[in-house]
DSSP file (Angstrom, degrees, kcal/mol; ACC not computed):
  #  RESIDUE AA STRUCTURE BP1 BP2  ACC     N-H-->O    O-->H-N    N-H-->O    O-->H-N    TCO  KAPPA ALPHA  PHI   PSI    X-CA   Y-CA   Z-CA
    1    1 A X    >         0   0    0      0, 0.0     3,-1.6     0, 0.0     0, 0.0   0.000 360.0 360.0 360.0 -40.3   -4.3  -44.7   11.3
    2    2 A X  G >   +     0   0    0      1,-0.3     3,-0.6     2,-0.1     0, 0.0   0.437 360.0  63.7 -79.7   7.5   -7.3  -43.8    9.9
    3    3 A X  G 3  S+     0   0    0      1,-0.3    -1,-0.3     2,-0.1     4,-0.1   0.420  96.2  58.7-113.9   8.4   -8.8  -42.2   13.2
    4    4 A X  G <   +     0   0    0     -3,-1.6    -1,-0.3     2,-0.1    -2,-0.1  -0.133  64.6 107.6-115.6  46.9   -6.3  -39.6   13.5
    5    5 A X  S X  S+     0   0    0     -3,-0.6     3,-1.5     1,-0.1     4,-0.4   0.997  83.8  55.2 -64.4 -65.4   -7.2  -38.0    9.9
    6    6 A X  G >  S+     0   0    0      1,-0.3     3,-0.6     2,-0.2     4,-0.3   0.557  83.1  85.4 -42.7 -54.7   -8.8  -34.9   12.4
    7    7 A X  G 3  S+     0   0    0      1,-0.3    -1,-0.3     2,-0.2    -2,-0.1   0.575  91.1  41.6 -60.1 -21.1   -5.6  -34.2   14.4
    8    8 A X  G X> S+     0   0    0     -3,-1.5     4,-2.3     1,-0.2     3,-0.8   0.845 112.5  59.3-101.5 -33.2   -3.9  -31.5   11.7
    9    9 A X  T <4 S+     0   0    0     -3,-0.6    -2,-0.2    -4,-0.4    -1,-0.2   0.400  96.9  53.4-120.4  66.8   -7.0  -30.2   11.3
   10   10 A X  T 34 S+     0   0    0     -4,-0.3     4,-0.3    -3,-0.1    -1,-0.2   0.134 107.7  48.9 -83.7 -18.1   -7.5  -29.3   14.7
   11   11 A X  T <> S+     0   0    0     -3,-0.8     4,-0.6     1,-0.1     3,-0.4   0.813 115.6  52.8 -99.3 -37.3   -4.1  -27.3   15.0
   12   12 A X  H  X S+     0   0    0     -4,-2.3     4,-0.6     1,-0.2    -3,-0.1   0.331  90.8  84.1-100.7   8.7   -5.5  -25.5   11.4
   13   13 A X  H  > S+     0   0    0      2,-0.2     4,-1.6    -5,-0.2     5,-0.2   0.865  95.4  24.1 -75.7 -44.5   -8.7  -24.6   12.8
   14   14 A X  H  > S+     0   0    0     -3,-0.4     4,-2.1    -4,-0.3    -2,-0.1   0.884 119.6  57.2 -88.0 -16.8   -8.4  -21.4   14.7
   15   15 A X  H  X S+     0   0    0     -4,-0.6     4,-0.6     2,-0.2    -1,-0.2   0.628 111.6  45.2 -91.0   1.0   -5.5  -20.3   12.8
   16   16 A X  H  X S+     0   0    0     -4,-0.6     4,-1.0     2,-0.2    -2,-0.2   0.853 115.3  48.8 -65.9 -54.8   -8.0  -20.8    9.6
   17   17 A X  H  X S+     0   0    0     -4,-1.6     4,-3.8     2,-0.2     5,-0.3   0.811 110.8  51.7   0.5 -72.1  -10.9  -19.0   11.5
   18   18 A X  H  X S+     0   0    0     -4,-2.1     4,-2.6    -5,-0.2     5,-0.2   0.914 106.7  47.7 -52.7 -53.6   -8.7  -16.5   12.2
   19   19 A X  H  X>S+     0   0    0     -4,-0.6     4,-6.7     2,-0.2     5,-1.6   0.806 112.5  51.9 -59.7 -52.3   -7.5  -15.9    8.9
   20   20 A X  I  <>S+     0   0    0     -4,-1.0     5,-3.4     3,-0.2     6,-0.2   0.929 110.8  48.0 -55.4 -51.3  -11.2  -15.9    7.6
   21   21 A X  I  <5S+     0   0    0     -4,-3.8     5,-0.4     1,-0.2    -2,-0.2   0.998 126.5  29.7 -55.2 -58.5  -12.3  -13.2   10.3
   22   22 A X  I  <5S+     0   0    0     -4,-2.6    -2,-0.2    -5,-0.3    -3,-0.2   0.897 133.4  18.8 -67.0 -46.7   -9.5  -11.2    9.4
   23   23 A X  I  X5S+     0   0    0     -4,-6.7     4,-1.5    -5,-0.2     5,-0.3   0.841 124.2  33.4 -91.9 -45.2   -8.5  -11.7    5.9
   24   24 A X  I  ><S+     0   0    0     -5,-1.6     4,-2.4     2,-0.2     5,-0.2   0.880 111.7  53.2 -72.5 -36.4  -11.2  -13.1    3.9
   25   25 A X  H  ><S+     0   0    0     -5,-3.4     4,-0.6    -6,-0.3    -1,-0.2   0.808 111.8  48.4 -82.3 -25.0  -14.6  -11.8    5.3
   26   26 A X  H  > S+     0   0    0     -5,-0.4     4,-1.8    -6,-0.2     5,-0.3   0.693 116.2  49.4-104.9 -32.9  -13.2   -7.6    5.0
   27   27 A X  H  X S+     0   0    0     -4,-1.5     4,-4.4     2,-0.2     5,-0.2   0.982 107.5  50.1 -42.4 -59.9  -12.0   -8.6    1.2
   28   28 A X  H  X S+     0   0    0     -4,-2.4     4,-1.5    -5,-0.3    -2,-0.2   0.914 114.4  43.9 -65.3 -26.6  -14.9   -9.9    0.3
   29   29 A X  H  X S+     0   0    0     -4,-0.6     4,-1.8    -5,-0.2    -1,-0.3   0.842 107.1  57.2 -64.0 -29.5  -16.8   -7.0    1.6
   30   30 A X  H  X S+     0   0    0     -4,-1.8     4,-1.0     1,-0.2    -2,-0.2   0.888 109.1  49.7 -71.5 -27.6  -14.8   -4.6    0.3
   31   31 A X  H  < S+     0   0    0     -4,-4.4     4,-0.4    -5,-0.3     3,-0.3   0.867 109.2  45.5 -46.4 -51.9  -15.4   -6.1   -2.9
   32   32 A X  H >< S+     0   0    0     -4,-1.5     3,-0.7    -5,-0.2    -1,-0.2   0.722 109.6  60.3 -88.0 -41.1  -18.7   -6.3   -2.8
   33   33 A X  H >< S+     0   0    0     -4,-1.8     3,-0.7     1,-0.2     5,-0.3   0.702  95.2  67.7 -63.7 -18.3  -18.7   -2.3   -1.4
   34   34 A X  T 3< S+     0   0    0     -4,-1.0    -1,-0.2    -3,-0.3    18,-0.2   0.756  94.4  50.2 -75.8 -29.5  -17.0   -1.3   -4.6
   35   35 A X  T <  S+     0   0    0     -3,-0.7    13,-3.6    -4,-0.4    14,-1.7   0.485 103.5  90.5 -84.0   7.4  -20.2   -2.0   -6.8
   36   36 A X  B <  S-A   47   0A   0     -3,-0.7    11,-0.2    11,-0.3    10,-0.1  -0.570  70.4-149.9-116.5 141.2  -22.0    0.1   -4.2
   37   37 A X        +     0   0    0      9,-2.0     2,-0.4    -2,-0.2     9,-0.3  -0.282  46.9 151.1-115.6  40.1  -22.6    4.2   -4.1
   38   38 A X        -     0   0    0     -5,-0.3     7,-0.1     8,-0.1    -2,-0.0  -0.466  41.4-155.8 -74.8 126.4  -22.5    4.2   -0.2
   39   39 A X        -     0   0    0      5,-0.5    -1,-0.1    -2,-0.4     6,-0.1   0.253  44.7-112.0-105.3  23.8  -21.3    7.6    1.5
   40   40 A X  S    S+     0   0    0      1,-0.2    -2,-0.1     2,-0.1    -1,-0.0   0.227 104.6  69.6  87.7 -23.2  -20.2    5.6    4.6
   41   41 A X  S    S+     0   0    0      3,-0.1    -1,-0.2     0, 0.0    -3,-0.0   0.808  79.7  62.6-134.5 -93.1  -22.8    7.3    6.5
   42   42 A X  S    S-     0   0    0      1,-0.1    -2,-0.1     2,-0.1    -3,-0.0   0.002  76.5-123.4 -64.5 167.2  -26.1    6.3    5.5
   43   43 A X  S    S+     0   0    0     -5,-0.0     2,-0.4    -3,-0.0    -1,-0.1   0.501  86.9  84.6-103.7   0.5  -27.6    2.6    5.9
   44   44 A X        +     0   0    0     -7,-0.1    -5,-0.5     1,-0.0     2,-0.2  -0.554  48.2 175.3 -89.5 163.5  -28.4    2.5    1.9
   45   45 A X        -     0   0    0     -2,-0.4    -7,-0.1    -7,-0.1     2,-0.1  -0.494  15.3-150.5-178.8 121.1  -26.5    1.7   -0.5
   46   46 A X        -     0   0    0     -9,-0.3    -9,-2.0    -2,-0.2     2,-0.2  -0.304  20.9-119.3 -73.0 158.8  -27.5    1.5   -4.0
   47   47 A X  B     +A   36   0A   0    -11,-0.2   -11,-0.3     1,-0.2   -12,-0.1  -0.650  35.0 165.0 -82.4 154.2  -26.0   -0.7   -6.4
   48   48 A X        -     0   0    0    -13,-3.6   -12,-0.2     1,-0.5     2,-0.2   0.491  30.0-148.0-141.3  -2.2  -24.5    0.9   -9.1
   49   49 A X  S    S-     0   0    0    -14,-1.7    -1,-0.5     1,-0.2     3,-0.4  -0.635  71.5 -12.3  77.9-134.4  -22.2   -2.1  -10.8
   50   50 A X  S  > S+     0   0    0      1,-0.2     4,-1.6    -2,-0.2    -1,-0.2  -0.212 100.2 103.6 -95.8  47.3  -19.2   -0.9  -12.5
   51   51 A X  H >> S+     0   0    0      1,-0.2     4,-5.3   -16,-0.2     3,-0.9   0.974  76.3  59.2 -94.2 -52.3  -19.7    2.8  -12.6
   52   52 A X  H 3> S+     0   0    0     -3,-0.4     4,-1.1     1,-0.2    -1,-0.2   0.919 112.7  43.5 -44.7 -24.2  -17.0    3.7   -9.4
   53   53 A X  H 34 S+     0   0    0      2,-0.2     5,-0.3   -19,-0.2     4,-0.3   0.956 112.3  46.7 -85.5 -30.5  -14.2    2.0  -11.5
   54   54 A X  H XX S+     0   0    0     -4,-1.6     4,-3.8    -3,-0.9     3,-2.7   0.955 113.6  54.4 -70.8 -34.8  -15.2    3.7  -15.2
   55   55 A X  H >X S+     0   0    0     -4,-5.3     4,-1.0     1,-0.2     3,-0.9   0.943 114.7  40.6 -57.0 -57.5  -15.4    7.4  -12.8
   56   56 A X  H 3< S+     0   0    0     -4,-1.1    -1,-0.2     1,-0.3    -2,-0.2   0.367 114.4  51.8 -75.0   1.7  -11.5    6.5  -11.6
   57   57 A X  H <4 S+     0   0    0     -3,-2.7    -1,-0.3    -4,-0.3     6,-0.2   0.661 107.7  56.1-110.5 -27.4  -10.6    5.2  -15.4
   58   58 A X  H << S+     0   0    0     -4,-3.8    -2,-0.2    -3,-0.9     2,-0.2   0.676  86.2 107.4 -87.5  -4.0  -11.9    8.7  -16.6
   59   59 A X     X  -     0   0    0     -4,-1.0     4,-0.9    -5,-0.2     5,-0.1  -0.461  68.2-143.1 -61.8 143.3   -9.6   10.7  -14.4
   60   60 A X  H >> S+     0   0    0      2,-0.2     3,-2.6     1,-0.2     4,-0.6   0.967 106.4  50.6 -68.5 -69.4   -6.6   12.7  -15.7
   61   61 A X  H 3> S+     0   0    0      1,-0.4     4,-0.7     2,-0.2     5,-0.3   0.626  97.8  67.4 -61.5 -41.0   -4.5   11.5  -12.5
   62   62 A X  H >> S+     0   0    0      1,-0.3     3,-2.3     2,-0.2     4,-0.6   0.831 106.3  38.5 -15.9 -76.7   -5.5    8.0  -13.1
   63   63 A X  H XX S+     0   0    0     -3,-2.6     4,-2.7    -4,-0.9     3,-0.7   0.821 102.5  75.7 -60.8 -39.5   -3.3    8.0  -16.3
   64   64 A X  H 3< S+     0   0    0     -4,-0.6    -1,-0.3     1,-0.2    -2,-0.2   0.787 100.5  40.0 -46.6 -32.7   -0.8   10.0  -14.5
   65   65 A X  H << S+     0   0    0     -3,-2.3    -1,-0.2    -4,-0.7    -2,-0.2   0.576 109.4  59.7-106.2  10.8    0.3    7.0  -12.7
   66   66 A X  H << S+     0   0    0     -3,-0.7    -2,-0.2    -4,-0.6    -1,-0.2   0.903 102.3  51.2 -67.5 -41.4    0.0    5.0  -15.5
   67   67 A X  S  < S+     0   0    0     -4,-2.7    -2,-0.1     2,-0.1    -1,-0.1   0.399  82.9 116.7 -75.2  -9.4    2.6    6.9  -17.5
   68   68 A X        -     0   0    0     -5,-0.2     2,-0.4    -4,-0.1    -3,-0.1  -0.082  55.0-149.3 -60.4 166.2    5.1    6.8  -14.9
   69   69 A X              0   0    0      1,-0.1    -2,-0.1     0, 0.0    -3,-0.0  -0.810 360.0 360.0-147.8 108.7    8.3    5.0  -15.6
   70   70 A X              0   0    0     -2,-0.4    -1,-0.1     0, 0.0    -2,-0.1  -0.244 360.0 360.0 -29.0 360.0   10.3    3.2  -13.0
């Protein structure tokens, strides 16, 4: 019994893999692109922490879709 532990994951391996490529590895970058002052363009990009989220908190429109009511 104990020499077919491996057999489920071998069926969960590419669709785990897959998952990673697709889902996990472009989160975690985007994540990581958000603390970043990158213009898409160039091959720096400085870090800048949280300053892109406090610019999007200090926008009027920002609030605009807070205040909406459902």
């Amino acid at each position: 019994m104990r020499s077919k532990r491996w057999v489920p994951w071998a069926f969960l391996a590419l669709p785990l893999t897959m998952y990673s490529i697709w889902v996990i590895y472009p989160l975690i970058s985007t994540l990581l692109l958000s603390f970043t002052s990158w213009d898409g363009v160039s091959m720096s990009k400085d870090i800048i922490g949280l300053d892109n989220f406090r610019e999007i908190v200090q926008r009027p429109i920002f609030h605009c879709f807070l205040d909406q009511q459902y």
